[in-house]
N, C-alpha and C positions, 0 to 999 in steps of 0.2 A: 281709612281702612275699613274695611266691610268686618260688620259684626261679627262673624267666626272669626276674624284675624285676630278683632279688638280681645278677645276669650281666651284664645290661644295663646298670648302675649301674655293676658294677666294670669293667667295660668302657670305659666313657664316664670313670672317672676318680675317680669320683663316693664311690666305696670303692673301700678296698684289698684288691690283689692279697691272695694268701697268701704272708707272708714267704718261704717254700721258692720261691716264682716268681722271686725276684729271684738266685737260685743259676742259675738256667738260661741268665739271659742273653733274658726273654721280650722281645721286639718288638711284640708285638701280638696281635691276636684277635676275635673275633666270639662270637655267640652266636643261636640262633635255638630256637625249642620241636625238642626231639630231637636237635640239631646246635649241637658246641664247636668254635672251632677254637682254637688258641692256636700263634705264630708263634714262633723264636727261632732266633738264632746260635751255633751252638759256638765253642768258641774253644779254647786253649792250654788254659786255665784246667780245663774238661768233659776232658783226654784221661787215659786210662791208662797205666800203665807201658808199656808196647806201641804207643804211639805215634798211637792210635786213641781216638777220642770212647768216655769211659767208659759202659756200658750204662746206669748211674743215670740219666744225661742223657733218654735215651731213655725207659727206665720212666718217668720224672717227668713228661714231658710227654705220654706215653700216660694214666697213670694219671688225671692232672687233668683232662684232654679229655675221657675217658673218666666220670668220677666227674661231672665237670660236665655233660653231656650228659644224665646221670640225673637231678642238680639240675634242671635245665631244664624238666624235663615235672612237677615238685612245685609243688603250692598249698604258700600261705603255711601256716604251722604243722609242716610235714615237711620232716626234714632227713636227709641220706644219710651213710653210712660205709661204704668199700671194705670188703668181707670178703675176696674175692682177685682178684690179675690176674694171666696169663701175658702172659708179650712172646715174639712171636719177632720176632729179629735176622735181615735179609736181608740187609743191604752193611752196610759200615761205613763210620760215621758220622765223619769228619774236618774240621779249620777248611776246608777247601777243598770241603766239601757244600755250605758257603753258608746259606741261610736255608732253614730246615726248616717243616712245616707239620703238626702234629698235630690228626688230626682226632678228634673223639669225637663217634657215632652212637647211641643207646639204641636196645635193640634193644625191650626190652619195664619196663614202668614199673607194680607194683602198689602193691598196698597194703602190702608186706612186704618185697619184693625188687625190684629194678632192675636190668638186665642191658643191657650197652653193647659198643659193637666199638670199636676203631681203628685209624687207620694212620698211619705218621709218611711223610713224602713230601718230597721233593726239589724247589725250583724247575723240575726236568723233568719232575715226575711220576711220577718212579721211586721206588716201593716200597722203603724202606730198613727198615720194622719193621711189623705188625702183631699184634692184642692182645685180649683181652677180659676184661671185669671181672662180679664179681657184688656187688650192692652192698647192705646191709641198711637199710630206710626204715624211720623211726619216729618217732613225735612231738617236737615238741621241746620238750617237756615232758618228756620220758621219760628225759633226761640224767639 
């Protein structure tokens, strides 16, 4: 099935998450050709020594937006693998952010490489992380 079907699917219930989503704490999410969102709560559980939402938190839900966003614009037979992403950290992320909303945008989708933005945002809209990935597409035969 082509990448928006495979989203769609997991989305609706239909397949599963990736075991690592269930670390996050995910709420929810959408899916559309070019655009991931994926929702989720920190908690207690997300914080670091420092009393703040650990970064992981934050990568993880950029990365998969991000990686998924690339998915999205693949026909059936092609499958993607992150080669890198930077995050930058703008606020920090604490249980009292509330429910966060990570978005992943593809910016450009070839036959080789896939390249995505994101940003993680606050029920106000406030800017707490943005990110970009590069991602390498190739058959899925080619595992």
């Amino acid at each position: 099935m082509s990448g928006i079907d495979f989203l769609r699917k997991m989305f609706a219930g239909e397949l599963p998450h990736a075991t690592m989503m269930q670390q996050v704490g995910l709420t929810g999410g959408s899916a559309e050709p070019g655009l991931v969102v994926f929702t989720a709560v920190p908690g207690p559980e997300h914080y670091n020594p420092i009393g703040s939402v650990h970064a992981g938190f934050t990568a993880t839900l950029l990365d998969s937006a991000m990686g998924c966003a690339v998915q999205s614009m693949l026909p059936q037979g092609r499958l993607y693998i992150t080669l890198e992403f930077k995050v930058t950290l703008i606020k920090a992320v604490t249980r009292d952010t509330g429910e966060v909303r990570a978005e992943g945008r593809a910016l450009n989708v070839g036959r080789r490489v896939g390249t995505a933005e994101g940003r993680l945002i606050d029920a106000g809209g406030r800017l707490l992380a943005h990110a970009t990935t590069t991602c390498l597409v190739f058959e899925a035969d080619a595992r």
